[in-house]
HTML snippet that shows the backbone in 3Dmol.js (N, CA, C, O; Angstrom):
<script src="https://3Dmol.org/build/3Dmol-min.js"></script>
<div id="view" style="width:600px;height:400px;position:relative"></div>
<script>
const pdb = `
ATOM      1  N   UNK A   1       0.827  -1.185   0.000  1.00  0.00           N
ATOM      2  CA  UNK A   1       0.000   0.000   0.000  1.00  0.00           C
ATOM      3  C   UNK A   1       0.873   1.251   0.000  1.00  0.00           C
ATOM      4  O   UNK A   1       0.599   2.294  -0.595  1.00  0.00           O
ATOM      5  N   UNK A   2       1.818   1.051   0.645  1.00  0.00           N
ATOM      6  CA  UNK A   2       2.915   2.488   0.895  1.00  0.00           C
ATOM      7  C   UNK A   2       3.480   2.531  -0.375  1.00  0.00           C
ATOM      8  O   UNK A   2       3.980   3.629  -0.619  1.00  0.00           O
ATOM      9  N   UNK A   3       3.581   1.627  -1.358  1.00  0.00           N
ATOM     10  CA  UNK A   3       4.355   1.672  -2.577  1.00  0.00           C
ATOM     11  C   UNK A   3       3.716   2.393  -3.679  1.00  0.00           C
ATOM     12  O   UNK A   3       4.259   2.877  -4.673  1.00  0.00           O
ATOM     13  N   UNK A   4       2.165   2.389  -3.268  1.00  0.00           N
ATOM     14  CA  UNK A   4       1.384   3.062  -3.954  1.00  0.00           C
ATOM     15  C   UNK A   4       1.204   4.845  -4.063  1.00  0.00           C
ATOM     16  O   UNK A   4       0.823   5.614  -4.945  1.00  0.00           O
ATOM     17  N   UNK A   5       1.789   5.020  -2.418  1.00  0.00           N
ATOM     18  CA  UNK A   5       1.611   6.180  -2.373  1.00  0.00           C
ATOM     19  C   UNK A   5       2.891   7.147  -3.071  1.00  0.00           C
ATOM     20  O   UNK A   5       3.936   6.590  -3.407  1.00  0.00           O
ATOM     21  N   UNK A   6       2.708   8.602  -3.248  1.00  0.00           N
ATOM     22  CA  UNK A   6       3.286   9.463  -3.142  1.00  0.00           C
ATOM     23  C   UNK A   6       4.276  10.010  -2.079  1.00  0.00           C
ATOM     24  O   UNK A   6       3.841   9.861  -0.937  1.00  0.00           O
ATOM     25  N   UNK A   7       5.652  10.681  -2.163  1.00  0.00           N
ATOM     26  CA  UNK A   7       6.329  10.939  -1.378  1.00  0.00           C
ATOM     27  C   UNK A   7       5.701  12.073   0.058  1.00  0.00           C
ATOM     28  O   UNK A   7       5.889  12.095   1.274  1.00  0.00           O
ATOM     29  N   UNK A   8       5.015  12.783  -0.786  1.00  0.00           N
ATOM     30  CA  UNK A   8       3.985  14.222   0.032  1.00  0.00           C
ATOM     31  C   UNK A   8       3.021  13.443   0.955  1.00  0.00           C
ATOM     32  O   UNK A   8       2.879  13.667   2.157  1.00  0.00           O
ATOM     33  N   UNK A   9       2.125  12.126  -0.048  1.00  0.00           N
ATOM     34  CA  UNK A   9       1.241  11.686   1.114  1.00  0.00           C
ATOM     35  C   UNK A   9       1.708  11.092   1.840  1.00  0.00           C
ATOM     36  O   UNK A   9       0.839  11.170   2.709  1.00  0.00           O
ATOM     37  N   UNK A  10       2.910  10.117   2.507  1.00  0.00           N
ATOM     38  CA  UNK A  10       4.035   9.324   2.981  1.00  0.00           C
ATOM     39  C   UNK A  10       4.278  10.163   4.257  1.00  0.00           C
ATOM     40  O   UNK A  10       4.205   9.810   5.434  1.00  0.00           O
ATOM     41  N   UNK A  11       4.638  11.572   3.629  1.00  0.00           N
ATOM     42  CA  UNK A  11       4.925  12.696   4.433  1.00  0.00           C
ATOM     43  C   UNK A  11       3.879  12.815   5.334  1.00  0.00           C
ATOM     44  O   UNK A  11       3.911  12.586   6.544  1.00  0.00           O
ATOM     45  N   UNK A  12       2.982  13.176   4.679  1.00  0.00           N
ATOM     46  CA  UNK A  12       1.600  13.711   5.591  1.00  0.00           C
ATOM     47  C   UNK A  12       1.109  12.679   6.412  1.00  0.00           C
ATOM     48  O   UNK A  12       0.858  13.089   7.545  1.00  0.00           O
ATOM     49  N   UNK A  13       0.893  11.528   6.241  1.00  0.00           N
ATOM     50  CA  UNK A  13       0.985  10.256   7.511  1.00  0.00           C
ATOM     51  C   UNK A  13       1.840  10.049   8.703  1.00  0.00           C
ATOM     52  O   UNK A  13       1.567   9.457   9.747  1.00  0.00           O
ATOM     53  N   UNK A  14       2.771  10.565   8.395  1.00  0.00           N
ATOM     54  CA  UNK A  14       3.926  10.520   8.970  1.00  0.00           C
ATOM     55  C   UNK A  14       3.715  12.061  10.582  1.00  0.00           C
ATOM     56  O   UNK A  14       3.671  12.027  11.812  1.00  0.00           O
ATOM     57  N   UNK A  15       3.651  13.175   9.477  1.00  0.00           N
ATOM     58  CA  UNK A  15       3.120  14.024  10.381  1.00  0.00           C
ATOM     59  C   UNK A  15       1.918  13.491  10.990  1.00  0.00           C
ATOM     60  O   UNK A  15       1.976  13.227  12.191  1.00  0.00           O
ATOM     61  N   UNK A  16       0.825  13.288  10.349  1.00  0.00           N
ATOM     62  CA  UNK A  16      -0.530  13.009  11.576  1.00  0.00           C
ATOM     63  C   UNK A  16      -0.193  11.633  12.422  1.00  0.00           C
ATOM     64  O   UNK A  16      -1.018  11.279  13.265  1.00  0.00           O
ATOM     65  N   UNK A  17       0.593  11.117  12.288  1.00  0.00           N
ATOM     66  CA  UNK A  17       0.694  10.078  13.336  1.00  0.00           C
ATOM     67  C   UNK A  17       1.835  10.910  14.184  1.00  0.00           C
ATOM     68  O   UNK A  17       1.713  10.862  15.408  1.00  0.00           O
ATOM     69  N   UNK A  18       2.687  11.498  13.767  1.00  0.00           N
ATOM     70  CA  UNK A  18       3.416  12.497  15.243  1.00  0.00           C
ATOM     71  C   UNK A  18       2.417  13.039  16.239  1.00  0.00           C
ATOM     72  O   UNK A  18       2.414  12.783  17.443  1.00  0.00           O
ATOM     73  N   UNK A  19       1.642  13.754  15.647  1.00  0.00           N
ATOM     74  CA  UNK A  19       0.846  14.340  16.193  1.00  0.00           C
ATOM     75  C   UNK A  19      -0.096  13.503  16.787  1.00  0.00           C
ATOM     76  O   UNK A  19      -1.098  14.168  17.051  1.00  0.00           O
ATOM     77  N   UNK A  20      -0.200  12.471  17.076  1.00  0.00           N
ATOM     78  CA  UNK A  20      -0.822  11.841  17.597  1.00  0.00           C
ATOM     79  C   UNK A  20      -0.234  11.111  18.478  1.00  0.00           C
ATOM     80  O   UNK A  20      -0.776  10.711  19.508  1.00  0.00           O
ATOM     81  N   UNK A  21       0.655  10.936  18.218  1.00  0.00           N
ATOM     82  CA  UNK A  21       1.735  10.513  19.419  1.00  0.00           C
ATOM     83  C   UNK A  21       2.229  11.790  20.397  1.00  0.00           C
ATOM     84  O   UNK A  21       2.344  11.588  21.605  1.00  0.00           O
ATOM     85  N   UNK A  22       2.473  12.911  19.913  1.00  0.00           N
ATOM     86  CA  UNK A  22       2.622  14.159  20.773  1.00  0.00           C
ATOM     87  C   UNK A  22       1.787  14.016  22.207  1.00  0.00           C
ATOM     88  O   UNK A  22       2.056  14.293  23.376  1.00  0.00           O
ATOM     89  N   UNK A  23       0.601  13.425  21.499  1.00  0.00           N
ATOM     90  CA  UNK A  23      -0.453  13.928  22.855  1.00  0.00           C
ATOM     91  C   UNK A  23      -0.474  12.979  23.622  1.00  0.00           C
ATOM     92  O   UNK A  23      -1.322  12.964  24.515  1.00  0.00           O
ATOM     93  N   UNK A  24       0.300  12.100  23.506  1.00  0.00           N
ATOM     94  CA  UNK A  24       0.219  10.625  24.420  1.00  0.00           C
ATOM     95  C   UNK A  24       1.208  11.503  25.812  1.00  0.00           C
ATOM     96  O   UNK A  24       2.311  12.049  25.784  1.00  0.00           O
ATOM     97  N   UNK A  25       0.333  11.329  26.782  1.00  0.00           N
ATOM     98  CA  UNK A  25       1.602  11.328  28.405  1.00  0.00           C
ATOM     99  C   UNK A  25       2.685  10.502  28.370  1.00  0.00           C
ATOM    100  O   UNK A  25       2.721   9.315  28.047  1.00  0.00           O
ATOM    101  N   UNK A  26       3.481  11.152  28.694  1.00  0.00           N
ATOM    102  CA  UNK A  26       5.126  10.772  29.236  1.00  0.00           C
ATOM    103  C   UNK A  26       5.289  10.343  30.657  1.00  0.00           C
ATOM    104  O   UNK A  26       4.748  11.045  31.512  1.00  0.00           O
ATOM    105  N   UNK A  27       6.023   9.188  31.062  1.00  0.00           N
ATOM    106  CA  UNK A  27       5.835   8.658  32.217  1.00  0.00           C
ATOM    107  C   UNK A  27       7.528   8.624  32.607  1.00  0.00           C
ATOM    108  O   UNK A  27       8.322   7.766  32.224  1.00  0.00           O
ATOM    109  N   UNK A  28       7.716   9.362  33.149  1.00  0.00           N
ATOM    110  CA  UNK A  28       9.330   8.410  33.524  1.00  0.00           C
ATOM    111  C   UNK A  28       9.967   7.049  33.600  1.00  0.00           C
ATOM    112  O   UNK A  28       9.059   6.250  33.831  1.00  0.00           O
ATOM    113  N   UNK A  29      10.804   6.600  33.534  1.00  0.00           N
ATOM    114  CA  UNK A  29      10.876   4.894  33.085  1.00  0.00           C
ATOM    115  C   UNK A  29      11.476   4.714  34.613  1.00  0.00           C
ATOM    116  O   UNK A  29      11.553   3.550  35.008  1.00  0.00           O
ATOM    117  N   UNK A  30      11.869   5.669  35.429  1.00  0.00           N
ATOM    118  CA  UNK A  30      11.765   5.131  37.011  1.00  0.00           C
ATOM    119  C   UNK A  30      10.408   4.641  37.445  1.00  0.00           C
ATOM    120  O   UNK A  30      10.339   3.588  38.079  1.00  0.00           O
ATOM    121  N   UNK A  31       9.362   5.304  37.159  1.00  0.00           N
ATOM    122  CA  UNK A  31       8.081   4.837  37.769  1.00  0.00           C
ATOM    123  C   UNK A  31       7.676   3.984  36.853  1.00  0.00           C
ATOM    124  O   UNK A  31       7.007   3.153  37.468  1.00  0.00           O
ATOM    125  N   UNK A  32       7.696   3.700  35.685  1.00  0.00           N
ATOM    126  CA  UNK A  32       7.005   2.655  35.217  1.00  0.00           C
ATOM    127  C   UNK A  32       7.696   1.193  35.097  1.00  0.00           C
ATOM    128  O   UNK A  32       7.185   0.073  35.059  1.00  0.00           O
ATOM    129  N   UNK A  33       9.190   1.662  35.047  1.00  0.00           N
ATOM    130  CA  UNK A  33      10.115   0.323  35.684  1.00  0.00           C
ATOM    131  C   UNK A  33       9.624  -0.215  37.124  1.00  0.00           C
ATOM    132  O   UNK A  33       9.181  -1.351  37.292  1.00  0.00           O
ATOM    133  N   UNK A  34       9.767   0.784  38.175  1.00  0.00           N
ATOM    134  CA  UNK A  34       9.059   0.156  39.064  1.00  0.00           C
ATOM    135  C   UNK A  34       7.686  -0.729  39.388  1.00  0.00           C
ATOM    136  O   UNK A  34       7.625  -1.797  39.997  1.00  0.00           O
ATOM    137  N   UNK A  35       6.493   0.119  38.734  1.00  0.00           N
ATOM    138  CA  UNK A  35       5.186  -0.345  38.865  1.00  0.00           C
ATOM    139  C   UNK A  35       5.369  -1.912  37.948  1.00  0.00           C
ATOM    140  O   UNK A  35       4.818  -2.930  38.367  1.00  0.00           O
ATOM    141  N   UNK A  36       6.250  -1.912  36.618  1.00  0.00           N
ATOM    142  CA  UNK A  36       6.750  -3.145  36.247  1.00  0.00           C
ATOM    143  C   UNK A  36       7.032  -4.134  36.932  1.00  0.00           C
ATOM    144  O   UNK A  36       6.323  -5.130  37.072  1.00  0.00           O
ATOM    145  N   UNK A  37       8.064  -3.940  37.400  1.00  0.00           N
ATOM    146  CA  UNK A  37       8.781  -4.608  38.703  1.00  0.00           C
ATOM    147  C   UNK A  37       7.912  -4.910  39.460  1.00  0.00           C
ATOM    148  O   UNK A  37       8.036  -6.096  39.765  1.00  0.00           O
ATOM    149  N   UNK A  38       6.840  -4.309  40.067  1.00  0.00           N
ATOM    150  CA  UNK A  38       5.949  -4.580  41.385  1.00  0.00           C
ATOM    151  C   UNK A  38       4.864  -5.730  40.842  1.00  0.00           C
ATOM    152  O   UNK A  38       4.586  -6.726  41.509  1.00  0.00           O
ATOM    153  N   UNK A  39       4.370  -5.479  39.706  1.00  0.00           N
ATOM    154  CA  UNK A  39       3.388  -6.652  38.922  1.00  0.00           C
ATOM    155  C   UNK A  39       4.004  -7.654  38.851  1.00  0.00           C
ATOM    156  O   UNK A  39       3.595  -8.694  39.367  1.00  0.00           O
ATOM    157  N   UNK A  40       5.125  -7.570  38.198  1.00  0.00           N
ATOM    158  CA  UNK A  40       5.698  -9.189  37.884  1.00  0.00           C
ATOM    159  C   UNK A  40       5.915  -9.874  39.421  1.00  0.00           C
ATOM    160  O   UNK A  40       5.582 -11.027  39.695  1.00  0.00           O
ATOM    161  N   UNK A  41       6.409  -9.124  40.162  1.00  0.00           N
ATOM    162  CA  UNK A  41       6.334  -9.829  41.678  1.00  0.00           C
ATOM    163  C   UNK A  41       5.421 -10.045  42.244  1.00  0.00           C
ATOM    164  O   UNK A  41       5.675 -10.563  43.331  1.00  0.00           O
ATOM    165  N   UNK A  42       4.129  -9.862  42.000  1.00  0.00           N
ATOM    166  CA  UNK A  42       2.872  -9.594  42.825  1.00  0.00           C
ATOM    167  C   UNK A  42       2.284 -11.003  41.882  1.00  0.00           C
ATOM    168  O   UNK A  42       1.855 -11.917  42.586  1.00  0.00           O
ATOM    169  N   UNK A  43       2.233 -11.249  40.244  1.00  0.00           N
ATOM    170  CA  UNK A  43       1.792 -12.482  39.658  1.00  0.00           C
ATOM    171  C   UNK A  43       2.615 -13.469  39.663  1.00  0.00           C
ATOM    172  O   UNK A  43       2.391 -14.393  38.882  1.00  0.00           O
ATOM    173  N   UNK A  44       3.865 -13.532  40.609  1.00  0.00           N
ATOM    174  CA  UNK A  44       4.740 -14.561  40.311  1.00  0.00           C
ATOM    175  C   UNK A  44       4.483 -16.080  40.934  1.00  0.00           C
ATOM    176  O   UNK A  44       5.003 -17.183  40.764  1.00  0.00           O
ATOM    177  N   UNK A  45       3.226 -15.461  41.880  1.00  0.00           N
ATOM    178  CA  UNK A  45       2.851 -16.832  42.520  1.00  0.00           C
ATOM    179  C   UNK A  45       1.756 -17.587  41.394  1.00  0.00           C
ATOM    180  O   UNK A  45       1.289 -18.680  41.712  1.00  0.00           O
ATOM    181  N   UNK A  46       1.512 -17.189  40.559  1.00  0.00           N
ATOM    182  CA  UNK A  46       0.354 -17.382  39.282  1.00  0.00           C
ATOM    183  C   UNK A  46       1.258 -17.894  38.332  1.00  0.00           C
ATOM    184  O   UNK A  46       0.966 -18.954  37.778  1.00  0.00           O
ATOM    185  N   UNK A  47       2.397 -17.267  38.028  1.00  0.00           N
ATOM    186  CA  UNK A  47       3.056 -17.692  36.521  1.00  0.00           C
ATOM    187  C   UNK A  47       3.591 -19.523  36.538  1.00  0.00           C
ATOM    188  O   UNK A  47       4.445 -20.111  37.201  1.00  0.00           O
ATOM    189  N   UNK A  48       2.842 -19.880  35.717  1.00  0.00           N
ATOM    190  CA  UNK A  48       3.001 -21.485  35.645  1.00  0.00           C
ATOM    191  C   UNK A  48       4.872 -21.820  35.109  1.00  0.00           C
ATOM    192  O   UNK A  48       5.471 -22.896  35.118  1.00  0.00           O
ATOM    193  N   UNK A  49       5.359 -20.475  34.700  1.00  0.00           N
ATOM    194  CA  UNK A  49       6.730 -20.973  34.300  1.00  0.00           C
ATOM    195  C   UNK A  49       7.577 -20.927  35.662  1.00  0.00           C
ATOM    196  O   UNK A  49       8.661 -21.511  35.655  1.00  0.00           O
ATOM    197  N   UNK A  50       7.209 -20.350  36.692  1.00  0.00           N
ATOM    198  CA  UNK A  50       7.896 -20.203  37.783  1.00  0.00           C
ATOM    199  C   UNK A  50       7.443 -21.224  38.879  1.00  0.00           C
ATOM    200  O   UNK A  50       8.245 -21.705  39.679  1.00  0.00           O
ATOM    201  N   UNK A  51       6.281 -21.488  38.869  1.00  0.00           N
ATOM    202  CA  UNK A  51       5.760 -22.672  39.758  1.00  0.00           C
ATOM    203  C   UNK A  51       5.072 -23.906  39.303  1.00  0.00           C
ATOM    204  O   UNK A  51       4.495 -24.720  40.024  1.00  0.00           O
ATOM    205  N   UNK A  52       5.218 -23.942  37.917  1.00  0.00           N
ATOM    206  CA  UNK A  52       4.790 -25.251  37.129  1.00  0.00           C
ATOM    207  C   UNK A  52       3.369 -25.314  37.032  1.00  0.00           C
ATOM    208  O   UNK A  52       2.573 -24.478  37.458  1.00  0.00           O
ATOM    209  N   UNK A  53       3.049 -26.691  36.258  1.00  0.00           N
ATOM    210  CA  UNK A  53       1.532 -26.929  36.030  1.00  0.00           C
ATOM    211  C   UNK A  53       1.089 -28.406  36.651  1.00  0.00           C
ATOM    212  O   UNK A  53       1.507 -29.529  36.371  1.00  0.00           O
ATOM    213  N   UNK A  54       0.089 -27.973  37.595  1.00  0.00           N
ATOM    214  CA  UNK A  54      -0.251 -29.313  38.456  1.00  0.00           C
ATOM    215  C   UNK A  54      -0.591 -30.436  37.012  1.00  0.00           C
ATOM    216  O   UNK A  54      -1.063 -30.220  35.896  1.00  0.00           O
ATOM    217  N   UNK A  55      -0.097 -31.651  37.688  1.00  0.00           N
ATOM    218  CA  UNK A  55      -0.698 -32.817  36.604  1.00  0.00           C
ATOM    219  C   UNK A  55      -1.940 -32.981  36.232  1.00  0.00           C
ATOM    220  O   UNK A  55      -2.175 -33.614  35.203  1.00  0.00           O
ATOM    221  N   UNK A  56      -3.114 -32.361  37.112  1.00  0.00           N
ATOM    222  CA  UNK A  56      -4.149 -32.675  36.688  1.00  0.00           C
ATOM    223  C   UNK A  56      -4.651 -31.951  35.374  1.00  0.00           C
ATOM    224  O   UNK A  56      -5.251 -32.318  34.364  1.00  0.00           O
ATOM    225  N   UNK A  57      -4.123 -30.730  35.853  1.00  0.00           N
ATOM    226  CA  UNK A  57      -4.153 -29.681  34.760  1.00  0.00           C
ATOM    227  C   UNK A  57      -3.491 -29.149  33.361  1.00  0.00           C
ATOM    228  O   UNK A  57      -3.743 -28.145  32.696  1.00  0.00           O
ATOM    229  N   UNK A  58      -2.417 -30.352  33.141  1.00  0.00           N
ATOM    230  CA  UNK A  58      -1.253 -30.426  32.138  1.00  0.00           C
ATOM    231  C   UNK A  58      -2.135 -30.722  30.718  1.00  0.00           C
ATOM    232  O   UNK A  58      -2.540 -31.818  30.330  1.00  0.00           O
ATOM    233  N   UNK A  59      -2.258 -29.769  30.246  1.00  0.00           N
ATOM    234  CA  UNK A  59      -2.696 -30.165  28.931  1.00  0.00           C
ATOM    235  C   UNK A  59      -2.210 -31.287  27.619  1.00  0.00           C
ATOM    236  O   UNK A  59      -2.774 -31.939  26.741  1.00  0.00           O
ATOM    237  N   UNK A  60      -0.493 -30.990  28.221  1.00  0.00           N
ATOM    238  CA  UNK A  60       0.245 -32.036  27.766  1.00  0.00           C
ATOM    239  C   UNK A  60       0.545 -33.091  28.285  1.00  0.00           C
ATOM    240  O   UNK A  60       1.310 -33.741  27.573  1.00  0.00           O
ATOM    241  N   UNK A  61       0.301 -33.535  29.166  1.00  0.00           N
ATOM    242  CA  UNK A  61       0.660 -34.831  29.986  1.00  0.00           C
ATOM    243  C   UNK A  61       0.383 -35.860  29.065  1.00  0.00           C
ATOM    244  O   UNK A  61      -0.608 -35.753  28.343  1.00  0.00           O
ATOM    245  N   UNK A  62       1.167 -36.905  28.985  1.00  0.00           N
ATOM    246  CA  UNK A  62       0.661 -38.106  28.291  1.00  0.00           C
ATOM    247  C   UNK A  62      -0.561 -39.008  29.120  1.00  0.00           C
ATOM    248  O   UNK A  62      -0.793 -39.389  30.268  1.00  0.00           O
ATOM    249  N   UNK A  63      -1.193 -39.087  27.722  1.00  0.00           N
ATOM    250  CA  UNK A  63      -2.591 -39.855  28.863  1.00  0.00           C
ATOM    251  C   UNK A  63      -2.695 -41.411  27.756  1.00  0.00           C
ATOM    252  O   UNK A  63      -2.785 -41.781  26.585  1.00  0.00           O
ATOM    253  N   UNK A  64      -2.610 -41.846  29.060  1.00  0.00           N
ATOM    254  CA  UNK A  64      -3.041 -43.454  28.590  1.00  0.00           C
ATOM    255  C   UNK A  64      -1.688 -44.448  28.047  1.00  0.00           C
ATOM    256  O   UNK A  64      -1.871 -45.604  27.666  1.00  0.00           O
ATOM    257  N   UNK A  65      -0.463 -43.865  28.076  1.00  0.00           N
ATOM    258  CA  UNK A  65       0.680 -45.052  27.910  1.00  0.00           C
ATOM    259  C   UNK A  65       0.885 -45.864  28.418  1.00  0.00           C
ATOM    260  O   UNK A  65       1.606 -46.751  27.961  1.00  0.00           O
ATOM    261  N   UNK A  66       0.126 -45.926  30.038  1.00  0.00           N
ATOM    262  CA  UNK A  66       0.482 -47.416  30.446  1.00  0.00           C
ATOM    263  C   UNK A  66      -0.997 -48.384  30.172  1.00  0.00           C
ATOM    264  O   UNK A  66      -1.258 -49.531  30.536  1.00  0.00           O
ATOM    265  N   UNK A  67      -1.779 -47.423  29.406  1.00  0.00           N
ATOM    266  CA  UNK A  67      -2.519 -48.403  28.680  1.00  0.00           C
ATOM    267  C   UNK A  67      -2.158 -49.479  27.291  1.00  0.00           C
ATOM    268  O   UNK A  67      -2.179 -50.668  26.972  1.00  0.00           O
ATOM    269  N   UNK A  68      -1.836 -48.164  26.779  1.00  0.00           N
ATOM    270  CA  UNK A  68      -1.477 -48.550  25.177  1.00  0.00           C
ATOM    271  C   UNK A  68       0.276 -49.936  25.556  1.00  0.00           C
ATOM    272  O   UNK A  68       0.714 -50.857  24.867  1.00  0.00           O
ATOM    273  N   UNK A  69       0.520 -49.636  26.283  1.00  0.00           N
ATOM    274  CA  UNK A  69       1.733 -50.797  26.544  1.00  0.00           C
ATOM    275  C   UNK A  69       0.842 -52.336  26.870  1.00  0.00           C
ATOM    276  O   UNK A  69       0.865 -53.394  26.240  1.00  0.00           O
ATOM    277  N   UNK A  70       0.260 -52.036  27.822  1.00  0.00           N
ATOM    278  CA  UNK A  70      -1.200 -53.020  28.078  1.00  0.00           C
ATOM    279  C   UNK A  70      -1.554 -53.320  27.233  1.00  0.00           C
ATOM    280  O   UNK A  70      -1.520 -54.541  27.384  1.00  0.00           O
ATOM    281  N   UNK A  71      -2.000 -53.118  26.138  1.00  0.00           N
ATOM    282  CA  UNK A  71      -2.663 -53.431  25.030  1.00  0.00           C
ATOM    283  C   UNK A  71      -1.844 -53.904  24.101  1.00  0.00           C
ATOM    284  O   UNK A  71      -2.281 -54.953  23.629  1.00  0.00           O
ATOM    285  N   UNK A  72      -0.642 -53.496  23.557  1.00  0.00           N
ATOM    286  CA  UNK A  72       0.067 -54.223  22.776  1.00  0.00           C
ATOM    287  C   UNK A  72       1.062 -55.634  22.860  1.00  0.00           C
ATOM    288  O   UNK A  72       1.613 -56.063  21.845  1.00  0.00           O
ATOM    289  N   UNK A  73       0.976 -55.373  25.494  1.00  0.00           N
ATOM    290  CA  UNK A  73       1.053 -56.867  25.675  1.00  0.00           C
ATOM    291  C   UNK A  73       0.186 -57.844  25.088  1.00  0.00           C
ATOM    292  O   UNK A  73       0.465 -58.772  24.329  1.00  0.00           O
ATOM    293  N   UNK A  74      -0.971 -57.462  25.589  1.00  0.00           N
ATOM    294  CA  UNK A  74      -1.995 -58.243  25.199  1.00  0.00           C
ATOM    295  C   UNK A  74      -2.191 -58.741  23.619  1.00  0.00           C
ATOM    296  O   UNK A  74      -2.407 -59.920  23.338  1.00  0.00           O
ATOM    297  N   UNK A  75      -2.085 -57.663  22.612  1.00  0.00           N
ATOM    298  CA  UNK A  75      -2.248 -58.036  21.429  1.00  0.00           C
ATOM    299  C   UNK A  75      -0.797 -59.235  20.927  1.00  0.00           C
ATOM    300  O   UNK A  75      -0.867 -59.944  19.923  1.00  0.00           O
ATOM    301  N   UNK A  76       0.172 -59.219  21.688  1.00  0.00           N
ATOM    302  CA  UNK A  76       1.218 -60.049  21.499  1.00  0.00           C
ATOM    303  C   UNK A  76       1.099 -61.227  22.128  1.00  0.00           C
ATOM    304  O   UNK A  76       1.684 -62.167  21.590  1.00  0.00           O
ATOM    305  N   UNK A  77       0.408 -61.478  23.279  1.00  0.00           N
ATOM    306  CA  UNK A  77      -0.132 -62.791  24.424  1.00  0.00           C
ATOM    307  C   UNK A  77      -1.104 -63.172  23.165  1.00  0.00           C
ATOM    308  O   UNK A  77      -1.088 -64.306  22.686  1.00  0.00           O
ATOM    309  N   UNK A  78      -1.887 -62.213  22.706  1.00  0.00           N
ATOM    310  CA  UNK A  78      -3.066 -63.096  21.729  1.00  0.00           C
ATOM    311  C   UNK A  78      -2.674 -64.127  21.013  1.00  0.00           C
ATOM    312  O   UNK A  78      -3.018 -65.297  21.182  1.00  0.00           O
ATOM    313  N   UNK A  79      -1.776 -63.602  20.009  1.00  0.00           N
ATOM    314  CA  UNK A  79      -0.661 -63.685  18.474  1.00  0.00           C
ATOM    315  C   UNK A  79      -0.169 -65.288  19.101  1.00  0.00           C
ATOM    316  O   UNK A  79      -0.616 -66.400  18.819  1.00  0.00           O
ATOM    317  N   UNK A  80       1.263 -64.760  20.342  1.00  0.00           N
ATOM    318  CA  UNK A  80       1.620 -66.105  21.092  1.00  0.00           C
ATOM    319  C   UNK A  80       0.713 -67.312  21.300  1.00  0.00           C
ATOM    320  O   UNK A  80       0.809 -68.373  20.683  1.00  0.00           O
ATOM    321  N   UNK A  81       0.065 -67.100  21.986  1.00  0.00           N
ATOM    322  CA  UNK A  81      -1.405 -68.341  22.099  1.00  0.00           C
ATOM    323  C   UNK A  81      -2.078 -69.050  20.858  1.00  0.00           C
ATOM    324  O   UNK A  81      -2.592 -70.161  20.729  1.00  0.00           O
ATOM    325  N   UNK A  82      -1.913 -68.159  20.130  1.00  0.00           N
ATOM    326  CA  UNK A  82      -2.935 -68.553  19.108  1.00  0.00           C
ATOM    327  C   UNK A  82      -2.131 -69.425  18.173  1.00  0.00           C
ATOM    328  O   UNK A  82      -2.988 -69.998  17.499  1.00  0.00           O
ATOM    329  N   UNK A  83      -0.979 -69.816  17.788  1.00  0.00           N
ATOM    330  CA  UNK A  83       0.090 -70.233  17.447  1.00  0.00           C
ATOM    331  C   UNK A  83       0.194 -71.720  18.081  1.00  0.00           C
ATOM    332  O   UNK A  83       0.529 -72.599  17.287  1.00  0.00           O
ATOM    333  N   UNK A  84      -0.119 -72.202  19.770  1.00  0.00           N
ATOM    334  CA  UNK A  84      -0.115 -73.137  20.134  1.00  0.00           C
ATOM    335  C   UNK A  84      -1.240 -73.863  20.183  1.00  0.00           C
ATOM    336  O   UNK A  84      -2.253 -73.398  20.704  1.00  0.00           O
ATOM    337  N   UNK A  85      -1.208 -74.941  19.712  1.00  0.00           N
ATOM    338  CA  UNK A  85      -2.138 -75.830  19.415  1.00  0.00           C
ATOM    339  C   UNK A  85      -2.817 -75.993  20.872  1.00  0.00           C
ATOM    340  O   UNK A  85      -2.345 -75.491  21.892  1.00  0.00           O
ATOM    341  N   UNK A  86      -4.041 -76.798  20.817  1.00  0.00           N
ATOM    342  CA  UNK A  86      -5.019 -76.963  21.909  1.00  0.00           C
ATOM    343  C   UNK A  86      -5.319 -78.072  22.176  1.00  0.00           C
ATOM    344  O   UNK A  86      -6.130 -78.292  23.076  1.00  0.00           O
TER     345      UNK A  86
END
`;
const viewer = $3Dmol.createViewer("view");
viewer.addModel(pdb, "pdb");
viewer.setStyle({}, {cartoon: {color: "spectrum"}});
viewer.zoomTo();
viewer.render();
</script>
């Protein structure tokens, strides 16, 4: 889309988005480093990378391998048996 435009209109975007940023408040990066700082310490008992994810709740947990091992004993006990006469 920018390739389309003109150098003047390029320009003039350029100005109305200054100006729109002009009017945004300025915060010092002491106070907003801090108030930073104070959140991340205040959710750190929440963040699952710092205190993990209970098993029940593991979205990834493997479910059912000591089934599927079960089952492919079994499908091999079948195979075996079935092989010896009766």
């Amino acid at each position: 889309m920018a390739q389309d435009l003109s150098e003047k209109e390029l320009l003039k975007m350029e100005v109305e988005q200054l100006k729109k940023e002009v009017k945004n408040t300025r915060v010092p990066i002491s106070k907003t480093g801090k108030e930073i700082k104070e959140y991340v310490e205040a959710e750190a008992g929440n963040d699952p990378l710092l205190k993990g994810v209970p098993e029940d709740k593991n979205p990834f947990k493997e479910k059912g391998s000591t089934l599927c091992v079960f089952l492919l004993f079994a499908s091999w006990l079948e195979i075996a048996w079935s092989g010896i006469p009766r």
